[in-house]
MISETI-861664 format. One record per residue (C-alpha): residue in one letter; z, y, x. Coordinates in steps of 0.5 Angstrom, whole numbers, plus 500, padded with zeros to 3 digits. Last residue first. Example, Ala and Ser with C-alpha at 12.3 -4.5 7.8 and 13.67 -1.06 7.14 Angstrom:
2
s514498527/a516491525/
***
This chain:
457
x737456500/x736456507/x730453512/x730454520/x727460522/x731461528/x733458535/x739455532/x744459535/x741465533/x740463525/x748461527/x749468529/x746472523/x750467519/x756468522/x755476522/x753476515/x761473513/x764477519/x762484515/x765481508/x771479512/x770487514/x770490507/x776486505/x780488511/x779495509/x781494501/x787490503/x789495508/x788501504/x791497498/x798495503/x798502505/x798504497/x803499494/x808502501/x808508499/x810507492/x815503494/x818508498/x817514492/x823510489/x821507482/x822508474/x821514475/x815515470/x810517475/x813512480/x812507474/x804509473/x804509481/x807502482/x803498477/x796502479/x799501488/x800494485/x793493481/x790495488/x794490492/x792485487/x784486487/x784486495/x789480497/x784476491/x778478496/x782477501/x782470500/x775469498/x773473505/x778468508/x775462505/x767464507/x768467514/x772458515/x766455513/x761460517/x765460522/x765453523/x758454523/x757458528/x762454533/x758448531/x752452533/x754455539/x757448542/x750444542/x748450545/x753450550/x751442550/x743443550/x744449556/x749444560/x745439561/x738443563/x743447568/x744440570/x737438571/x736445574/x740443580/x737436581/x731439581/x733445587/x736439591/x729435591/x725443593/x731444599/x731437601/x722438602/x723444604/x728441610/x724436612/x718440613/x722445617/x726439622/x723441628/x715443625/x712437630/x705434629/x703436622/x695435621/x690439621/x683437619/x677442620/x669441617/x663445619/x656446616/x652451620/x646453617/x641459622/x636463621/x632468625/x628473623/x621477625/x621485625/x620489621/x625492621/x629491628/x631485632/x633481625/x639476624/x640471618/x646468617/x649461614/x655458614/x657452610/x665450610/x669444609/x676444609/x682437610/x689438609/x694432613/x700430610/x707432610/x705438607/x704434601/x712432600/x713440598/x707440594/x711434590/x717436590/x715443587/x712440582/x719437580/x721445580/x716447576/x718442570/x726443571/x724451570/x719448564/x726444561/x730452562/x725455558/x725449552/x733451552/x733459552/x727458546/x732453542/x727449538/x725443541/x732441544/x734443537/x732436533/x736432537/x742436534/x740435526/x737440520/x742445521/x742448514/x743455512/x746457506/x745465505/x749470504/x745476500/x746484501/x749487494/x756487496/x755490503/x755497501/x752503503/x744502504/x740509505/x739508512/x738514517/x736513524/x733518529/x739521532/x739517539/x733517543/x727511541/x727503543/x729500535/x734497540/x736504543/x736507535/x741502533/x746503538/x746511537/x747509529/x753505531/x756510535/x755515531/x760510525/x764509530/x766516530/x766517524/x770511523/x776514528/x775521524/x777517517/x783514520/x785520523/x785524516/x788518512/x793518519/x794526517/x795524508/x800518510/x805524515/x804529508/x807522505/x813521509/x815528509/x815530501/x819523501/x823526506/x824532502/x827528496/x824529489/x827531482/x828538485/x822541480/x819543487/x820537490/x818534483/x811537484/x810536491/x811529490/x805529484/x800534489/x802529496/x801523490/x794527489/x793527497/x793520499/x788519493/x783523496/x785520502/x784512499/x777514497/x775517503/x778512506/x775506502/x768511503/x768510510/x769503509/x762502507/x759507511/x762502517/x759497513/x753499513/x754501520/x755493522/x751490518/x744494521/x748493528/x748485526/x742485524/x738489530/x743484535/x740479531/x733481532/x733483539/x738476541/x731472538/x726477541/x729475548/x729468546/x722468545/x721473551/x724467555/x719462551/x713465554/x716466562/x717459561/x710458559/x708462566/x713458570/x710451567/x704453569/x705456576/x708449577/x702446575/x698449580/x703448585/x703441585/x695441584/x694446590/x699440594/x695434591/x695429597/x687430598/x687438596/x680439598/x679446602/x673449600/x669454604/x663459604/x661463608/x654468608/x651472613/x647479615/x645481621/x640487623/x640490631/x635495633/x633498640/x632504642/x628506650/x628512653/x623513658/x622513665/x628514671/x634515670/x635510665/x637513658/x637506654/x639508645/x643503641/x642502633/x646497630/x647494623/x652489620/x653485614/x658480611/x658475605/x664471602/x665465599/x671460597/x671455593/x675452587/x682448586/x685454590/x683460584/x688456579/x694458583/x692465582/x690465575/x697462575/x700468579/x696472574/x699469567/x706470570/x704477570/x702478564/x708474562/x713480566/x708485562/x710482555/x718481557/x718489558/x716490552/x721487549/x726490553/x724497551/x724495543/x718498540/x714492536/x719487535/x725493534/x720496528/x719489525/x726488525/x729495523/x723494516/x726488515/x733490514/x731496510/x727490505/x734487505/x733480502/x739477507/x733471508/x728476510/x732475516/x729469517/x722470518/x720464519/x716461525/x721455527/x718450521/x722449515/x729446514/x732439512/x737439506/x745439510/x748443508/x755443510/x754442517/x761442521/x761436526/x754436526/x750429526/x746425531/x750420529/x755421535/x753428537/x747427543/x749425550/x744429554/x739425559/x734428563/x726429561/x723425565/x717427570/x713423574/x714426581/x709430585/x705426590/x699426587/x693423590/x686424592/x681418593/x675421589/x676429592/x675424599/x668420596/x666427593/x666430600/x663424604/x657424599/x657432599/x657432608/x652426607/x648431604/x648436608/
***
């Protein structure tokens, strides 16, 4: 027995490990490791901030908490870790011994044909262990594996919980300015309907054609659909917003109605190297390129010979109370790959092709995301001067249609200039409405861009 222990320390002494060492691949970062676009560049805070507090909303951070907590496929990203976590557990258990035990009892009666019956009485228990030493490191390979899933599996539910919460936020702006334009339409309707009252009026006073009377008519029925077609948007908007929050349509009601009082806020990049350690979707794909390399290595280890030591010891009686016998075994096997036509060969091309797949996925998700922030932020910079813009659009449409309405009134115009001011501030109002939108939106995705949490001002 004690020359099996020393031989078994001595073997587990010399194991090796034939997985690869690993090296993170190689990306071209931006020249100077700057964005193209950044305009704020001051640093950033760590990853764990809550950054859509930064739109100062407190119904915003409501809808946020309740879609972290209730959100269906978030929930569902909780078990798919636990279960991660199980098949680690289970890779974890190879490194350890195994023992079972067994027990059996039987009880037979002799019926000769001549003389008494005899019984007779057989009692057995036995206990087994084994142990499997991992001399080429083939359990280790694929304990590390396991491992590099499960953490995969943790920053694929951090990506799901970004795309949840800026879905949240962007469904959460979306209705309010849906709302918002609701009440440019139904602004512009009542308006639409007091020039039908005015042309109405000078029909009858026969200062007025009945093609302006027609014309307007026609302006007050597309009013009328506008403000349906928004209606309509806007349950969906809300049916949206209640599957995130992981509940049935028909529950959500928000109180805000307008965007003006929602903040924008300035959103430093901090550098391009800087977001291979903060995108989750980019740090998940890093743990597959990981397990993958693993992979290799319990793949070349089945190339080797596997080892296992066993004790066995059983005890045996003829009946109670009856004297025992005993008996220890100690066993040891090696098996070894002799002939596999080719299936040894072809795992091992398959686990060494695999890496190399995932080494270009690896790539190819720094530079989309590389490509999701400069896009971002290019929006940012380009969202602000239009809204500016049409800002400026907004304000001289509506003194226009003023101009325009007080001259009509007077009769110093025809009514199809008068039409014509009051599309054109129903158009600008709206447009307005919506650069606004576009302006929280770009912000939202360019927080999703960079992983989330990072510093503004």
């Amino acid at each position: 027995m004690k020359n099996i222990i020393t031989l078994s320390l001595l073997l587990l002494s010399c194991g090796c490990s034939l997985t690869p060492d690993y090296k993170r691949p190689d990306v071209y970062m931006p020249s100077e490791n700057q964005w193209l676009y950044d305009t704020q560049a001051q640093g950033y805070v760590d990853e764990a901030t809550q950054w859509w507090m930064n739109f100062k909303s407190a119904e915003l951070d409501t809808l946020i908490n309740q879609s972290l907590e209730q959100n269906t496929d978030l929930r569902a990203g909780i078990h798919r870790i636990e279960q991660a976590r199980a098949s680690l557990k289970s890779a974890g258990a190879s490194l350890l011994p195994t023992a079972s035990g067994s027990g059996g009892a039987s009880r037979s009666k002799s019926n000769p044909t001549e003389g008494n019956n005899t019984y007779a009485t057989s009692l057995n228990a036995g206990l087994n262990v084994s142990y499997e030493l991992d001399l080429f490191g083939s359990n280790r390979a694929a304990i590390a594996s396991a491992e590099a899933g499960y953490e995969s599996s943790i920053y694929d539910q951090g990506a799901l919980k970004l795309t949840i919460m800026g879905d949240v936020a962007t469904g959460y702006f979306t209705l309010v300015n849906l709302f918002e334009r609701l009440n440019i339409a139904d602004d512009n309707l009542l308006n639409a309907k007091e020039v039908l009252r005015i042309i109405q009026s000078r029909v009858n006073a026969g200062a007025e054609s009945d093609l302006a009377l027609a014309q307007q008519k026609s302006s007050v029925a597309n009013a009328e659909a506008s403000r349906a077609s928004l209606t309509e948007l806007i349950a969906n908007a809300q049916n949206a917003l209640d599957v995130l929050l992981g509940r049935p349509p028909g529950n959500i009601s928000i109180e805000q109605k307008s965007l003006a009082d929602l903040i924008i806020p300035k959103i430093s990049a901090g550098q391009p190297s800087e977001l291979l350690q903060r995108r989750p979707d980019i740090l998940s794909s890093e743990l597959a390129l990981i397990a993958a390399n693993a992979d290799i290595g319990a793949a070349r280890a089945a190339f080797y010979p596997s080892i296992s030591l066993g004790l066995n010891n059983s005890l045996s009686l003829a009946g109670f109370g009856e004297p025992s016998s005993t008996a220890l075994a100690l066993t040891s096997s090696i098996v070894t790959p002799i002939f596999s036509a080719g299936a040894l060969d072809a795992q091992l091309e398959s686990a060494t092709a695999r890496h190399l797949e995932l080494i270009e996925n690896y790539r190819g998700a720094v530079y989309s995301a590389f490509q999701d922030v400069e896009d971002a932020m290019v929006a940012v910079k380009t969202s602000q001067t239009r809204e500016n813009a049409l800002k400026v659009s907004m304000q001289q449409a509506s003194r226009a249609y003023d101009i325009s309405k007080r001259r009509y009134d007077a009769g110093s115009i025809d009514y199809q200039t008068l039409l014509d001011t009051q599309n054109s501030k129903l158009s600008a109002q709206d447009t307005y409405a919506q650069a606004r939108l576009a302006r929280l939106t770009t912000a939202v995705n360019l927080y999703r861009a960079l992983g989330g949490g990072w510093n503004s001002q």
